[in-house]
KOLDOVO-864117 format. One record per residue (C-alpha): z, y, x; residue in one letter. Coordinates in steps of 0.5 Angstrom, whole numbers, padded with zeros to 4 digits, always signed. Each point is the difference from the previous one (the first is absolute). Layout:
ZYXA;...
END
This chain:
+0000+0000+0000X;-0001+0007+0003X;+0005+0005+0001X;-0002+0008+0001X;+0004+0002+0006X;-0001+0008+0000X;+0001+0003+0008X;+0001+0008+0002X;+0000+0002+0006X;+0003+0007+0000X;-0001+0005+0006X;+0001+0006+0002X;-0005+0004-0003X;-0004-0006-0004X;+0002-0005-0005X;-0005-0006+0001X;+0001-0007-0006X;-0004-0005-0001X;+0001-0007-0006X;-0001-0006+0002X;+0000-0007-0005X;+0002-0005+0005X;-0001-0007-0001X;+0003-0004+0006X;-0003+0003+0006X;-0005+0004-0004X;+0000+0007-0001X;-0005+0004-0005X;+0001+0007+0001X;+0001+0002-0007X;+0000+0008+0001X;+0001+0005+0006X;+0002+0006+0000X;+0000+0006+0004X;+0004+0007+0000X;+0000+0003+0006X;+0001+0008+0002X;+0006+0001-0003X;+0002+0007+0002X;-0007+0002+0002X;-0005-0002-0005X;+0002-0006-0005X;-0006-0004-0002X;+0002-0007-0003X;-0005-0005+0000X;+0000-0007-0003X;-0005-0007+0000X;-0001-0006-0003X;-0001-0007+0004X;-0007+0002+0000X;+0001+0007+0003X;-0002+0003-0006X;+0003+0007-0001X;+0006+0000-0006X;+0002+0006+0001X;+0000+0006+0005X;+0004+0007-0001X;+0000+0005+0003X;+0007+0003+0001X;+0003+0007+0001X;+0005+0001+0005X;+0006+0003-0004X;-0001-0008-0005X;+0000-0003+0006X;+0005+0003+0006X;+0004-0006+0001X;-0001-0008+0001X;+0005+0000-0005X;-0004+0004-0005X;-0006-0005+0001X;+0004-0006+0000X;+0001+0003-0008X;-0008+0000-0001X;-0001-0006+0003X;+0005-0003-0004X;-0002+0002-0006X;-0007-0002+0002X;+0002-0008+0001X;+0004+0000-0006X;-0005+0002-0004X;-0005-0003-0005X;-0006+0001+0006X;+0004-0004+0005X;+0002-0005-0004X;-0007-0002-0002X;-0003+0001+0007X;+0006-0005+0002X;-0001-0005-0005X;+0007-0001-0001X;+0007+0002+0001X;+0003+0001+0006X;+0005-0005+0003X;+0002+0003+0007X;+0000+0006+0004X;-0001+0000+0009X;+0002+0007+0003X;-0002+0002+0007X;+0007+0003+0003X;+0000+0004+0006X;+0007-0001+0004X;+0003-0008+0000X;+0004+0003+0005X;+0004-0007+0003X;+0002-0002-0006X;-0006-0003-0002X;-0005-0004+0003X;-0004-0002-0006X;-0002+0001-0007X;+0006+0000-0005X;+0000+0001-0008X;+0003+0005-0001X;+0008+0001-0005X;+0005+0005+0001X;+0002-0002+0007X;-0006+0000+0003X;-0002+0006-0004X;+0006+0004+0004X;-0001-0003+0007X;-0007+0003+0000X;+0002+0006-0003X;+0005+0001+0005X;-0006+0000+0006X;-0003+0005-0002X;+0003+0005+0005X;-0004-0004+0005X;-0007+0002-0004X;+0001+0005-0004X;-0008+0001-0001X;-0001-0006-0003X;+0007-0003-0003X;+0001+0005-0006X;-0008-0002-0002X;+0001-0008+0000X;+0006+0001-0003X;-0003+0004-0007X;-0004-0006-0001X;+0005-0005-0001X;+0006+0005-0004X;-0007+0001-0005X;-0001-0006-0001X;+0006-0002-0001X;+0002+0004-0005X;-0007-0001-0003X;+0001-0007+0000X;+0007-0003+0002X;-0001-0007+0000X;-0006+0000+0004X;+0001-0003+0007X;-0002+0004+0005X;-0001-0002+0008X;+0000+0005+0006X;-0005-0001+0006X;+0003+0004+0006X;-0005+0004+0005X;+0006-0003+0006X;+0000-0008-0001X;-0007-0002+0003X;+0004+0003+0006X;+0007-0002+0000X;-0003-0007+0005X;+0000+0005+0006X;+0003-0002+0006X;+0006+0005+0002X;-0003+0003+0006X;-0005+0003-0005X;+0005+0001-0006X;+0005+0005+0005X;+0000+0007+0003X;+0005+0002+0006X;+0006+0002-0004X;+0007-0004-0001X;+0001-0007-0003X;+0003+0002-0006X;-0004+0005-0003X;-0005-0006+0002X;+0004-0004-0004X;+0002+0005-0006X;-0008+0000-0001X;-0003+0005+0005X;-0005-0004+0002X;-0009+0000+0000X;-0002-0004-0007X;-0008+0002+0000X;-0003+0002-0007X;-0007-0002-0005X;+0003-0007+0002X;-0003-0001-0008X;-0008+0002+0003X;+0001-0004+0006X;+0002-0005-0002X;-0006-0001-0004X;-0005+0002+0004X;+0004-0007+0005X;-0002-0004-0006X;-0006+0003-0001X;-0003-0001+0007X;+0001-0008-0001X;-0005+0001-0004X;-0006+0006+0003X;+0002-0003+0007X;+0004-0006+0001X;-0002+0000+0007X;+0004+0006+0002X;+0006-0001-0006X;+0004-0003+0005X;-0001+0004+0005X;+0001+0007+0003X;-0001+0005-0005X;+0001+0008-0001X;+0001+0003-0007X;-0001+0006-0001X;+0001+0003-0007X;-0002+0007-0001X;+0002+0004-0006X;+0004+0005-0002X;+0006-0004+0003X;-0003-0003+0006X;+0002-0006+0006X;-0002-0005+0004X;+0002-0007+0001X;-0001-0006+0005X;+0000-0006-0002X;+0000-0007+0003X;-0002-0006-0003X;+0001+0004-0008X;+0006+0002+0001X;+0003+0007+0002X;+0002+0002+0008X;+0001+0007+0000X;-0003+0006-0004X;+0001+0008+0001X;+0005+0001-0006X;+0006+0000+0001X;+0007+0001-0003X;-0003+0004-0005X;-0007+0002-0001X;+0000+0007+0003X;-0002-0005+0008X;-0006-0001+0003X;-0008+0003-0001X;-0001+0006-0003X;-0001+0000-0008X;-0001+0004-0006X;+0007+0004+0000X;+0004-0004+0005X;-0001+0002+0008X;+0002-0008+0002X;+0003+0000+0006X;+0004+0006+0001X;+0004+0002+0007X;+0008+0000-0003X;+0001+0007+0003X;-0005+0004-0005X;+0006-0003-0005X;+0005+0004+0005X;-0005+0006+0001X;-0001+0000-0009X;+0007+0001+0000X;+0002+0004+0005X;-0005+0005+0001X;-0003+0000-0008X;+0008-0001-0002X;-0004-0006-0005X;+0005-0005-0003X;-0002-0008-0002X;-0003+0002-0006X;-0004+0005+0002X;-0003-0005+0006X;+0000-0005-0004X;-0006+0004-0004X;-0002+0002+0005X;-0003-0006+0004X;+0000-0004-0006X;-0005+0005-0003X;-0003+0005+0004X;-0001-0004+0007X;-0006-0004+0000X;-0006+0002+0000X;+0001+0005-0006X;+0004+0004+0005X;-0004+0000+0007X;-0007+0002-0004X;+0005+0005-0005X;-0006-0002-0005X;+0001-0007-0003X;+0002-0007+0001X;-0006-0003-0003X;-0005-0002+0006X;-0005+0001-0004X;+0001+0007-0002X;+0002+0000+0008X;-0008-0003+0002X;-0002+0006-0004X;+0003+0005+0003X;-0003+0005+0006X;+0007+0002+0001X;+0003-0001+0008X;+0006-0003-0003X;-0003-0005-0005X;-0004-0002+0006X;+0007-0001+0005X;+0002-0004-0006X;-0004-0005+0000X;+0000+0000+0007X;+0006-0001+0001X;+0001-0005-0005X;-0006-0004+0003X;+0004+0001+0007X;+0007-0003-0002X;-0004-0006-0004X;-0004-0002+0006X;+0006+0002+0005X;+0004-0005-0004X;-0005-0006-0001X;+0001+0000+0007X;+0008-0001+0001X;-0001-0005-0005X;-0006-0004+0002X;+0006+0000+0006X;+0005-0003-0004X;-0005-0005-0002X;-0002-0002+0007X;-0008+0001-0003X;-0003+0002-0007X;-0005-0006-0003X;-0002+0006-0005X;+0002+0006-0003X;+0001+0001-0008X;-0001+0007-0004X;+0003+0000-0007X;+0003+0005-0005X;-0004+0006-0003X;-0003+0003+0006X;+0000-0006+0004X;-0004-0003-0006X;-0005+0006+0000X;+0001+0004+0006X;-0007-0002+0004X;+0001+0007+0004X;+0008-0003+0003X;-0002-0006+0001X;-0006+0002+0004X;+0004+0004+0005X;+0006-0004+0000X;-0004-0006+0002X;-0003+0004+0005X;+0006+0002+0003X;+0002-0008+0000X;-0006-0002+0003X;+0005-0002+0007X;+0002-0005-0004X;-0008-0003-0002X;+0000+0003-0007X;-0006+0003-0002X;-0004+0001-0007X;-0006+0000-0002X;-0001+0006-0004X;-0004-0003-0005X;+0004-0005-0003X;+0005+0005+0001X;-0003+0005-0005X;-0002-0005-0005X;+0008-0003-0001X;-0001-0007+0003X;+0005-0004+0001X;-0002-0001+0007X;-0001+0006+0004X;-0001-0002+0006X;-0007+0002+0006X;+0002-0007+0004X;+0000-0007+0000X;+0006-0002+0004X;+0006+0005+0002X;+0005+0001-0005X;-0002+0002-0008X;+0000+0005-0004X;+0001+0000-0006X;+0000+0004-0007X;+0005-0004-0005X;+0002+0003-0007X;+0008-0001-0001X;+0002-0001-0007X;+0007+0000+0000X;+0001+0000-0008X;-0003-0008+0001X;+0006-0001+0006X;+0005+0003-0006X;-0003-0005-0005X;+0001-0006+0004X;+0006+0001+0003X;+0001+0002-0009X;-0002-0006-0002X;+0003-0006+0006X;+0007+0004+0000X;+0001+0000-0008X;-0004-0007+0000X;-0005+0002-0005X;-0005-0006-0002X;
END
């Protein structure tokens, strides 16, 4: 018998959904659904199984400011006559991304009152992104109480690291209390791991780097699927630059900020957390579109910079792994950014990648210009499937 399982996944700017029937290990992907440019420029969008435009909205910002306020349409949305009969039934569980496990969880668990507080209590290691994978899970459970509901977290494909990789250089207790490198998007990576067993299962044991690039952006290493190391860290402000985050950031510009500019916690926090990134050292936008587009000196530092730091850390990664089999674009601008994957191939060909330019503008999974050497590949990640998965083995659903 199949059983409707509902994914949401709820970022920072964006929530993405998608409805599966599932039947054993068959997913039908239903509906899926989009709202991205919440605080910008709202725009909700949603497809049948077959890609077929549902609905589409174009919506104003003062609607939409928040995730929170766009959890609300995306609700009203699912429960409606619509949903129901582009689903084609009744929906029996609920999978949520959730950014920060921290060190209590390793692996997807269904949600009661205790979990609930247990994830709420991290919030202050992701501040970002915590409070918007929360506004899901309280909706739904005052929409549907009885519901089962099962969070997926960004840090579990991650928590197999090897203590070398997982410290920093501080004291052991705060290692111990949970000050520690935990790694996020671990939910995309994942899948792409599964999905290389697949496209490439000549390299899906082996060495592999995985850069996912979006508004969040990080990269990890793989070693026979499973996670070695990755960019972020404790929270996800480490790493390579992105949309609104600096990545790694020298501690003594946090002293600077509050000795010199007298800023508190609060005022920093928003200030790496939305005004760092690429938004910030173009002083323009965090789209790498808008940047592409754009004559200014500032936009094309951006963009510079953001290509010289992926490259640079390619490179340390590439160490960790001893080699690389291939690297692994995904993630919004990963998935459609011909431009970045060029130049940080050509900034990575020390390692003997290389691209063929035609593949690469045609979208191909295969990006590669030669025959041997290590791959390079173009895989779009589907979170939303992982959460489903994990949904439908955690709840034991037939």
């Amino acid at each position: 018998m199949q059983q409707i399982l509902l994914a949401i996944n709820a970022g920072s700017s964006s929530i993405k959904f998608q409805a599966f029937a599932t039947d054993g290990d068959r997913f039908d992907r239903r509906v899926s659904g989009l709202l991205e440019g919440i605080g910008s420029q709202p725009r909700l969008v949603i497809r049948d199984g077959g890609n077929t435009v549902l609905a589409t909205r174009e919506l104003d910002i003062a609607a939409v400011p928040s995730v929170e306020a766009g959890e609300a349409i995306v609700g009203d949305w699912l429960t409606g006559a619509m949903a129901t009969d582009a689903i084609g039934g009744p929906i029996a569980a609920i999978g949520h991304r959730v950014v920060h496990g921290g060190p209590d969880f390793s692996s997807a668990v269904r949600i009661d009152d205790a979990v609930l507080a247990r994830i709420t209590a991290l919030t202050h290691l992701a501040p970002l992104h915590q409070p918007k994978n929360l506004a899901p899970i309280l909706a739904w459970r005052r929409r549907r109480p009885d519901l089962p509901q099962v969070a997926c977290f960004d840090t579990a494909f991650h928590r197999g690291h090897g203590e070398l990789a997982d410290r920093f250089a501080i004291p052991d207790e705060l290692y111990r209390e949970g000050v520690r490198r935990y790694g996020f998007h671990g939910i995309s990576y994942e899948f792409i791991a599964e999905k290389l067993q697949e496209v490439a299962p000549s390299i899906a044991a082996g060495r592999v780097i995985v850069a996912h690039l979006g508004n969040g952006c990080s990269l990890c290493a793989l070693r026979g699927g499973r996670s070695i190391d990755s960019t972020m860290s404790f929270t996800a402000l480490d790493g390579i630059p992105m949309g609104t985050r600096p990545g790694a950031l020298d501690p003594g510009i946090v002293l600077y900020l509050m000795r010199e500019k007298a800023m508190d916690a609060a005022a920093i926090e928003r200030f790496l957390y939305h005004q760092c990134g690429l938004k910030g050292l173009s002083g323009i936008s965090n789209d790498v579109r808008v940047l592409e587009a754009s004559d200014d000196r500032l936009a094309r530092l951006a963009l510079d910079h953001f290509v010289y730091r992926i490259t640079k850390e390619i490179g340390a990664l590439a160490a960790v792994l001893g080699g690389i089999d291939a690297l692994v674009f995904t993630a919004g601008i990963g998935e459609n950014g011909a431009d970045i994957r060029a130049r940080i191939v050509a900034g990575s060909a020390w390692l003997g990648l290389s691209l063929d330019e035609g593949a690469n503008r045609a979208r191909r999974t295969d990006l590669g210009a030669g025959t041997s050497g290590p791959r390079v590949l173009m895989i779009p990640t589907d979170e939303e499937w992982m959460i489903a998965r994990h949904t439908r083995r955690l709840l034991a659903i037939a």
